[in-house]
N, C-alpha and C positions, 0 to 999 in steps of 0.2 A: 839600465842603471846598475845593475848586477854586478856589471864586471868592474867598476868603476871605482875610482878611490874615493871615499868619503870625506867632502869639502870639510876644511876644520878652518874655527876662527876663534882667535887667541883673543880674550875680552878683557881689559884691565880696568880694574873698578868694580867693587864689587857691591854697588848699591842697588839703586831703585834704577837708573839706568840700562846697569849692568846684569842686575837679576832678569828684569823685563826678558832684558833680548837675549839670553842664554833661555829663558822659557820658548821666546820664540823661536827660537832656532832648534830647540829641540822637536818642536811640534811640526817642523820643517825637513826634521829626519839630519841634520846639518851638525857634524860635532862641534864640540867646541871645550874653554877648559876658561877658567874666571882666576884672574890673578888679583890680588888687593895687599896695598903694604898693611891693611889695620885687621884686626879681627873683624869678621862679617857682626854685620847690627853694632859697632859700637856703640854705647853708650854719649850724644856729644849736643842730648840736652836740646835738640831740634822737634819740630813740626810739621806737619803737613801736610795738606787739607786736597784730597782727591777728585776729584769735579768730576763731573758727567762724561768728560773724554777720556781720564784717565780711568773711570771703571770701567768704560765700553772693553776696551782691552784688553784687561784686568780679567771682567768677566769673560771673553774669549780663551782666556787661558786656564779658567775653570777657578780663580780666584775671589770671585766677584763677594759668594757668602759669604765665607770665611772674615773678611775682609768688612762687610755689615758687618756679625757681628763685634766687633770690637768698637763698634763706636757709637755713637748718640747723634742719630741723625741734625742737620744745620737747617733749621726753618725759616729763620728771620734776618736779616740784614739790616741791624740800627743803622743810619747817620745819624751823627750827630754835633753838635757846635764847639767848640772847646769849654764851653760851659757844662757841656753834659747834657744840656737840652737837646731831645729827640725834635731832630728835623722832617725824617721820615722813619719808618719802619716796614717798605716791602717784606711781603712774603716769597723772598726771590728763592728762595730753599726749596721753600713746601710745592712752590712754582714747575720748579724746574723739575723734581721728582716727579710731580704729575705728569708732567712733557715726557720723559725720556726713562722712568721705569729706575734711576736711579737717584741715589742720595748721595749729598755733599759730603764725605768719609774725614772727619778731624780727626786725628788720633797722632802717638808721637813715631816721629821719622825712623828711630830703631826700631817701632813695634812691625812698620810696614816691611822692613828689608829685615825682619827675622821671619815675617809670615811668606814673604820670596823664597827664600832660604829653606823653610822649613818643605815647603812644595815639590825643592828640586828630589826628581829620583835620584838622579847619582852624586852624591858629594864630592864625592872622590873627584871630583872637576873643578872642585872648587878650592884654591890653594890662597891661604889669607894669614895675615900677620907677619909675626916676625920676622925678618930677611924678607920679604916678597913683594919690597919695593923694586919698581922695574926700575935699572940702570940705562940700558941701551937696548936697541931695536935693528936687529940689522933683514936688509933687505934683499933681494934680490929678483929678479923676472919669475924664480920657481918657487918664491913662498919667504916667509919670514921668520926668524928665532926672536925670540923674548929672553933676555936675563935679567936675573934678579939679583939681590946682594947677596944673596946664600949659596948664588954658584949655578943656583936651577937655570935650566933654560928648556925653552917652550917654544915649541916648530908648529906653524900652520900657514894657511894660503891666506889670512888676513888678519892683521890686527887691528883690535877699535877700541880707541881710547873711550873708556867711558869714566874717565879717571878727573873730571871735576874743572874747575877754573884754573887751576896748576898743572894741567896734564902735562904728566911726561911722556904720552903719548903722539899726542900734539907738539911735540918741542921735538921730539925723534922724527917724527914728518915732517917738520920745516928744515931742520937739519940735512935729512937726506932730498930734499926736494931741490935745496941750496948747492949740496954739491953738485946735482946732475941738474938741474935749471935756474943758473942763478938769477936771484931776481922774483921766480915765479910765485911766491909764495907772501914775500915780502912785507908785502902791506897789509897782511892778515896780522901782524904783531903789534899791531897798534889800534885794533880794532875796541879792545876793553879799557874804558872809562867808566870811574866811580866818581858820581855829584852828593850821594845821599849814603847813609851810614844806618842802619838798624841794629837796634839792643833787642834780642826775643828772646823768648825762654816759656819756662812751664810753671804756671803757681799749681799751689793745692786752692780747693770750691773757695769762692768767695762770696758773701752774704752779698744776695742782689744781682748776682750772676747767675740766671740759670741756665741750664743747659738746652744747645738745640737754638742759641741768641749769639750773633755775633754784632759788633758794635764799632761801628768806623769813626771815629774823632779828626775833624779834621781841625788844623789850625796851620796859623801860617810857621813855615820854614819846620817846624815842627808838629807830628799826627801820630795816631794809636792807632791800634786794631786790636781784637781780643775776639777769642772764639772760645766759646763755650762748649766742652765735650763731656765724653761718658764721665761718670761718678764725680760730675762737676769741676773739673780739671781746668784751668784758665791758659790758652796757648794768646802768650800776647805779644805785642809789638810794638816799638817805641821808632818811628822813622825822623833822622834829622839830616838838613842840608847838610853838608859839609863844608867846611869854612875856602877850601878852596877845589877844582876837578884833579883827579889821579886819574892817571895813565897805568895800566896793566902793563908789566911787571912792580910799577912801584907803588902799588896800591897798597893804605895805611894798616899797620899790623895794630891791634887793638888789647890792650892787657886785660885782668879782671876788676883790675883797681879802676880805670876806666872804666868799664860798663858800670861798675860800681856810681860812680864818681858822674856820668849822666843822669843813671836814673834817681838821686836822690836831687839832683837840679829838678827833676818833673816830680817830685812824693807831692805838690799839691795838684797838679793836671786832674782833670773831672775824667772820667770814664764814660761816667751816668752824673746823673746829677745827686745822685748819694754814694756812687762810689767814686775814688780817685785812686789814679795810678799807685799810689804810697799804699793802700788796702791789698793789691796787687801786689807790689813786691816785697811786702813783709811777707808774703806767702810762699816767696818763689823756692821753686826745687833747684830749677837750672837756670841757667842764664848764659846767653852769647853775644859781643857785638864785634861785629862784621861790616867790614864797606860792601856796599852794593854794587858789582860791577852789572854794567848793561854792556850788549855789543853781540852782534851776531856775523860770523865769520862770511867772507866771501866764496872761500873754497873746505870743505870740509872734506876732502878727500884727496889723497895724492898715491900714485902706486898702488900697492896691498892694505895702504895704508886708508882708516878711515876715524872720523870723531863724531861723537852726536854726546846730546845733554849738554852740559853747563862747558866741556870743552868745546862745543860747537856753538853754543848760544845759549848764551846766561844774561838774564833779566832780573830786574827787580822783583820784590815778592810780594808787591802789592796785590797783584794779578790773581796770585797764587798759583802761576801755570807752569811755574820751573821743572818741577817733578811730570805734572802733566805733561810736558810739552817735553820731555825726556821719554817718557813712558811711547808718546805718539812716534818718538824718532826712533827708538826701536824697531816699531812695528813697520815702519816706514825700512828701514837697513834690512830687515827678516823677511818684506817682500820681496824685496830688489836682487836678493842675495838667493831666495827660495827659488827664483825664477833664470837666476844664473845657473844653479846648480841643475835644474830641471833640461835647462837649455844648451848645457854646455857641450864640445863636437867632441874632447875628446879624455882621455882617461882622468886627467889632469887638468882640474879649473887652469886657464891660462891666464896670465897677467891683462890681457886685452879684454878678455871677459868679467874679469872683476875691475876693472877701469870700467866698464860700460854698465857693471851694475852697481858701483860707486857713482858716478856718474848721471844714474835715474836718479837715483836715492834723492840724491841732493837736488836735481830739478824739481822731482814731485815734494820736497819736503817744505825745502828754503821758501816758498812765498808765501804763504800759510804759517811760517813761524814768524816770521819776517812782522807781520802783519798784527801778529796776538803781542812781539815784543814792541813792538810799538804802542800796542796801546797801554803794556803796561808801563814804558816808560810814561804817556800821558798821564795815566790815573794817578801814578807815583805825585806827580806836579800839580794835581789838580786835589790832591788828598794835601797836599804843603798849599792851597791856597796860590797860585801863581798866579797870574794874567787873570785874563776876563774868562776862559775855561771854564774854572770851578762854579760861576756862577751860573751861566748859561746849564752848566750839566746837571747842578743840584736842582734848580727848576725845574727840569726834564723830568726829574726823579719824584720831585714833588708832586706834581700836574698827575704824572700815570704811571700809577704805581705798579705798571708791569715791566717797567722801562728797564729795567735790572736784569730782569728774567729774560727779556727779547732781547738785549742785547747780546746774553751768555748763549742764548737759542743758536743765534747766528754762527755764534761760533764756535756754539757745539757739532753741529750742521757739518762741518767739514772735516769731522774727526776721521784720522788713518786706521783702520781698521786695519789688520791681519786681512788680506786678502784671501788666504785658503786654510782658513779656520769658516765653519758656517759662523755668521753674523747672528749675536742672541738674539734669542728669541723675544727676549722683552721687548724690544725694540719693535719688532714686527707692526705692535697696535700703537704705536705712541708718533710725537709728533714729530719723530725723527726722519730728515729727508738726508743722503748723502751727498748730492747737492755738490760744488765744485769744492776742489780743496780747496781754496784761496776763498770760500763765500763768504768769511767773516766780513771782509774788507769790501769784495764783491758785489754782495745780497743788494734787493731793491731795499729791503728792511734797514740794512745800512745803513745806505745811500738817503734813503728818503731822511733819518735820523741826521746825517752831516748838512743835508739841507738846511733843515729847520736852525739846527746849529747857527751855522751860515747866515740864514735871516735875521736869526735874532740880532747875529754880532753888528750885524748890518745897521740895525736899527737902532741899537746900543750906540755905535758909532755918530751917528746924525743925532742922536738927542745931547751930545758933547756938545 
């Protein structure tokens, strides 16, 4: 490896995505350089809440404390009715901490992509804001240029979009895949549909809210969430059908006067049964609303060319796996890529060997994300009251109060680890198995769970 040239891989997007796998890839020995049209951490009024997959990782890349502290651990899991009445209160938090040596991380989306940020040794790889929107992508068999609007351009053996549900990274790929395969790519442009629309944002503490309590509302066509974090801080959430489905590119652009203009339609909606949404957003700091695109790509790779996170598969945020399930596709791309660079015959990554380590990537990743966007398009549906679902499932919830916690088990279970990083050590004594990727879906645990499902509907059905 001595003589060799050092793989470089050009990263556009300079979030939670993009931070990830520029850690990873450093820990890989693999250069690289991080392009973003915005300033790193902007300020844009977001949340987001780290699960057990996403700190495995995290802690892999020596982030994991740093990262505790900033937040107030998540113990409780309300549902509750649109009245505010507690249906259940799992301890699915305090749960899963037991299992897996880790806690549920709330805290806001700039604080996590400033503490990325702050990690990296070399900045100087990190090129963000003004002019540094990419323009165009050119390709060829010995590697790629990146330009931007300021004139810069950026030469490596791979570029990866990690540049969001707009990637122009992703649009540079279809474009050149189009001229030299027409056709092949095609049908990936029609894959993001928006049904549901979310208003979230950040309050200051609310009287009744304590921290370490999050609070799920369900009602029909319309549902809450609210999470409770350090020094009482309210991350909440307002989900509504949308009056008719959008197609990505023409997915609904949303003003302030709007968000505005839904959430005083819900200032009486219950929270709890003494708080209501209106106590909530007399509070707010921030506020966003946004359509919910779901859809997960067929081909996330073409040429030098590669996408993961929300250019590759963007989900609803009920789940709350969007970030996780970015964070995993990282580590999943920093495998694939660390095992090309190790394996390669000759001075120069060749275009055939990064097709074949694009190419893993996406095998070992897509059924395993496939599998968790799925379900959260369910939860999405069954949180808005649809079908016979929501009832069947909150009974489950009801009946065994661990039902929350094994379900996450599962599919924590199949989390992508960084392959040659040593695996924590917390892990070691807990009830973590790593188990097949795809286990969420897989598992006898499951399975046996869709059974029962199954039976019930069964039974539901014949007493009609």
């Amino acid at each position: 490896m001595e003589n060799k040239k050092p793989m470089k891989v050009i990263i556009v997007g300079g979030a939670i995505a993009g931070l990830t796998l520029a850690h990873s890839l450093k820990r890989a020995n693999i250069d690289y350089e991080v392009i973003d049209a915005y300033p790193i951490a902007s300020p844009v009024g977001a949340s987001i809440a780290i699960f057990q997959n996403g700190c495995m990782v995290l802690d892999q890349l020596g982030l994991y404390q740093d990262l505790r502290s900033l937040v107030h651990p998540l113990k409780t899991m309300n549902i509750r009715l649109s009245s505010g009445k507690l249906l259940v209160g799992p301890p699915a938090g305090a749960l899963l901490e037991q299992r897996f040596g880790y806690t549920i991380c709330l805290l806001p989306r700039q604080r996590l992509i400033q503490l990325l940020y702050d990690h990296l040794e070399d900045k100087s790889k990190v090129h963000a804001g003004h002019g540094k929107r990419v323009i165009r992508v050119d390709h060829s068999v010995d590697g790629v240029e990146v330009f931007t609007e300021d004139g810069s351009s950026y030469s490596g053996d791979i570029v990866v979009g990690c540049d969001g549900i707009h990637s122009s990274v992703r649009s540079e790929m279809w474009r050149h895949a189009e001229l030299s395969q027409p056709g092949k790519l095609r049908a990936d442009r029609s894959t993001f549909v928006s049904e549901f629309s979310c208003l979230f944002g950040i309050a200051e503490a609310v009287p009744g809210l304590p921290p370490g309590q999050s609070n799920i509302v369900v009602g029909k066509a319309v549902s809450f969430l609210t999470f409770i974090g350090l020094n009482g801080d309210v991350y909440f959430f307002l989900y509504m059908r949308m009056s008719e489905r959008h197609q990505w590119p023409d997915s609904p652009r949303f003003s302030q006067e709007q968000g505005e203009s839904l959430a005083n339609a819900h200032m009486g909606a219950n929270i709890t049964e003494d708080v209501t949404f209106g106590d909530i957003w007399m509070k707010r700091k921030t506020f966003t609303l946004l359509p919910m695109e779901e859809g997960v790509l067929q081909d996330w790779h073409w040429g030098r060319f590669a996408v993961l996170g929300d250019a590759a598969h963007k989900m609803t945020v009920n789940l709350g796996q969007g970030g996780n399930g970015a964070i995993e596709s990282a580590a999943a791309l920093a495998n694939a890529l660390n095992e090309a660079n190790l394996c390669r015959r000759g001075d120069h990554v060749s275009q055939e060997e990064i097709e074949m380590a694009l190419s893993n990537y996406q095998k070992f990743r897509r059924p395993r994300l496939t599998s968790i966007a799925r379900a959260s398009y369910e939860l999405t549906r069954i949180q808005a009251l649809e079908g016979i679902k929501p009832w069947l499932f909150f009974s489950r919830v009801f009946f065994d109060k661990t039902f929350l916690a094994d379900l996450s088990t599962e599919q924590f279970r199949g989390t992508v680890l960084l392959n040659y990083i040593r695996r924590p050590i917390r892990l070691d004594n807990s009830l973590w198995l790593q188990g097949d990727n795809a286990s969420f879906a897989k598992s006898p645990s499951f399975q046996m769970v869709a059974c029962v499902v199954l039976v019930l509907a069964i039974s539901w059905a014949l007493r009609k």
